[in-house]
N, C-alpha and C positions, 0 to 999 in steps of 0.2 A: 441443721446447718453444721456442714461437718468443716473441720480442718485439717487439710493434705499439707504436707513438705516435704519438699524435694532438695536437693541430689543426697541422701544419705546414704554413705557408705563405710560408715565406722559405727560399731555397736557402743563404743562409749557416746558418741552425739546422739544416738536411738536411745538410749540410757533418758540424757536430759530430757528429748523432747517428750518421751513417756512420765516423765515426773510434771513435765510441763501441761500434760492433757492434751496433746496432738491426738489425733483423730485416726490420722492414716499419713503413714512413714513410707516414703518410695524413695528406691533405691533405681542406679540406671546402668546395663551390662554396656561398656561403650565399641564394643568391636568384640570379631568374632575370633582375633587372637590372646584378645585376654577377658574370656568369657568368665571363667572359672573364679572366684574371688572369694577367699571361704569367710572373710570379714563383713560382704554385703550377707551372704546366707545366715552368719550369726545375726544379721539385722535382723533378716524375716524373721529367725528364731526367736529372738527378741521378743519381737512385737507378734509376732503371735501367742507369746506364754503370757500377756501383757491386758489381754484385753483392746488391742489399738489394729487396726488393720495396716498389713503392707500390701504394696505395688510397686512392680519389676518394670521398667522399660528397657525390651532389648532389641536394642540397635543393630539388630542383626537383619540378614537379609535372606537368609535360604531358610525355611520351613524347617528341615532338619537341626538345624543348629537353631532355632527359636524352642523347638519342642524339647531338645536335649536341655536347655537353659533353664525351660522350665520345671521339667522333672528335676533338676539337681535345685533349683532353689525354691521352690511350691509357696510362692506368694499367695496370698488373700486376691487381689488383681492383679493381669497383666495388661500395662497399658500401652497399646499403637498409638507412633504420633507420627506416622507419616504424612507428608505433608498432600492436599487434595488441592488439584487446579480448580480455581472459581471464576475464574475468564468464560463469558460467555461464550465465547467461540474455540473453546476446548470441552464444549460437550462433548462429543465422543472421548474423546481420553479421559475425561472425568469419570465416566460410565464404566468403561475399562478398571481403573484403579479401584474403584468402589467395587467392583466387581469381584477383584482380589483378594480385596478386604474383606471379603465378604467369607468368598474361598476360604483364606486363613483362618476366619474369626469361627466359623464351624468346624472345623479339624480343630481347632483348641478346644472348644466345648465338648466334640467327641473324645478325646485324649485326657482332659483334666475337667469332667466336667463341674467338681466345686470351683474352678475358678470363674472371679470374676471379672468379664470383660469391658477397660475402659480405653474409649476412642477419641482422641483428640480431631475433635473440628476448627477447623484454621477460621481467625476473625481477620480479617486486614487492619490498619492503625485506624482512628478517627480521623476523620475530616475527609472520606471519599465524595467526589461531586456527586454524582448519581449511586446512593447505597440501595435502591431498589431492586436492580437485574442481582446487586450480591444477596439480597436477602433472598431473593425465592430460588436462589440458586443452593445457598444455605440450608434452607428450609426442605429442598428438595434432596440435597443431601443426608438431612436427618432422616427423611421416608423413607429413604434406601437401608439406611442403614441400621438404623433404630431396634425392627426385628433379629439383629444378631448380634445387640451390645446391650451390658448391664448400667452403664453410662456413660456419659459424654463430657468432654472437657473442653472447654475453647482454651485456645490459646495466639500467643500475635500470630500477625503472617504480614511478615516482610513484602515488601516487591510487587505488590500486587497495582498493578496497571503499569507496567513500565518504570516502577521508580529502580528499578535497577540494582536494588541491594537485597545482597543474598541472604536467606537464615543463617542464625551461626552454626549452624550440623547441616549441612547439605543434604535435601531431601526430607526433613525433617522439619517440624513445628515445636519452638520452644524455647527458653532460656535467651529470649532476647530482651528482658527488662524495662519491656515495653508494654501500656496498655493496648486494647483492643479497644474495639467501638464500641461500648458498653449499650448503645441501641441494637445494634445485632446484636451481640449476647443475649439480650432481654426475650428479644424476638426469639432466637433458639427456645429460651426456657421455655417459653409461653406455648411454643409447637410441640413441646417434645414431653412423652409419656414416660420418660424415664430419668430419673437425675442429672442434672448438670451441675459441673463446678467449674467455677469460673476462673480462669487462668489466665494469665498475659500483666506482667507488672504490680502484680498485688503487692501492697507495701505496707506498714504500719500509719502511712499517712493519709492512704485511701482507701484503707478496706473497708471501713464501714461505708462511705460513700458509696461503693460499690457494690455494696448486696443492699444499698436501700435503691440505688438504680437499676440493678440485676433482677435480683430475689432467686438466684442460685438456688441450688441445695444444698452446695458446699465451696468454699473458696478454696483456691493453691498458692505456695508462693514458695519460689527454689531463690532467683536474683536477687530479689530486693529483701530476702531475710539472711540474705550471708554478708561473712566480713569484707572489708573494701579496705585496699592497700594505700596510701600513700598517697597517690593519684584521685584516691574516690570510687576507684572502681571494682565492682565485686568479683570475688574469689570462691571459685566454682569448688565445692565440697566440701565448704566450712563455715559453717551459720554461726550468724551472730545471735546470741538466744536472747540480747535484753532484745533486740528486734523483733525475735519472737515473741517475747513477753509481750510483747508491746500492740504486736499484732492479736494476738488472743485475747489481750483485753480488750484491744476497740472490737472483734467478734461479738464475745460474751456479752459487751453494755448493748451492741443491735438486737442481740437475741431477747433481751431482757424488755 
């Protein structure tokens, strides 16, 4: 049971969470104009002299400029969180993008082949009428994809059946501080030959709940372990680490 956290991008907060026993430190390139960031690179440096794994999510969209990201910053993983349609009647485009995925995810293994490859699979919220047509759509998305990733992340997914609200990164799955359906999740684990960590809203209030309804191989959590201003609302790249703390102990008492 590992522990991933996310959005780090200052080496004094990779500093903490390496004192704190994080697992795996991921940092995220947000655009392909300010790719270059030599404070994220110190991260990976960091955590790689450190014994703790990192992982790079870049936000990028040309091949060229993913492959260049990754030569300049040679993370432990890089992790795609493109977002995949689960609508039954976007099979063929489904097919399609998986397809790509697939394309890109072999050109990085040919290019950097220590790296390791993590793929976020989009869950919808809880409480769908019918979650059967998502599961075996789910499930069939892991078959496709399974043979050319090192693991697999759920994470929320906004919008799904017409509720009309977007992720917060367009095209993308993530950082919406929301859980997922923790019975699909479960279902993913139970299908899939390869690691999952379970993502979408992990907090220090539910995590263990959630790897005893999951049984992941590793939990994440970027939202609900950063600091929240005034309003209550969290503040993207700056973790609260008693949160942390807090989160890693309810971890360690499941593991125990």
């Amino acid at each position: 049971m590992i522990v991933q956290i996310y959005e780090i991008q200052e080496p004094r907060e990779a500093e903490r969470l390496i004192e704190m026993g994080v697992d795996r430190i991921g940092s995220v390139i947000l655009s392909p104009e300010a790719w270059k960031i030599p404070s994220v690179r110190e991260v990976v440096r960091l955590v790689r002299g450190s014994g703790a794994q990192s992982s790079l999510i870049p936000l990028l969209a040309r091949e060229d400029e993913i492959l260049r990201a990754l030569d300049y910053y040679e993370p432990d993983f890089v992790h795609f969180c493109e977002s995949i349609p689960l609508e039954p009647e976007m099979g063929p485009q489904r097919e399609a993008v998986c397809a790509e995925m697939i394309r890109l995810q072999r050109l990085v293994k040919r290019e950097f082949p220590p790296f390791g490859i993590t793929r976020s699979i989009p869950i919808p919220k809880p409480d769908r009428i019918d979650a059967d047509p998502i599961r075996e759509t789910i499930l069939e998305i892991v078959r496709t994809l399974e043979p050319y990733t090192d693991c697999f992340m759920t994470d929320t997914l906004r919008g799904y059946g017409g509720e009309g609200v977007s992720q917060p990164v367009a095209g993308y799955v993530g950082i919406t501080g929301e859980i997922c359906d923790w019975d699909l999740a479960s279902a993913l684990v139970e299908a899939s030959r390869i690691p999952v960590i379970l993502a979408g809203g992990i907090s220090p209030e539910n995590a263990r709940e959630a790897v005893g309804r999951v049984r992941p191989s590793g939990i994440d959590s970027c939202t609900q372990t950063n600091i929240r201003d005034m309003r209550g609302i969290p503040i993207r790249f700056r973790k609260d680490f008693e949160r942390v703390r807090r989160l890693l102990a309810q971890i360690h008492e499941e593991r125990e």
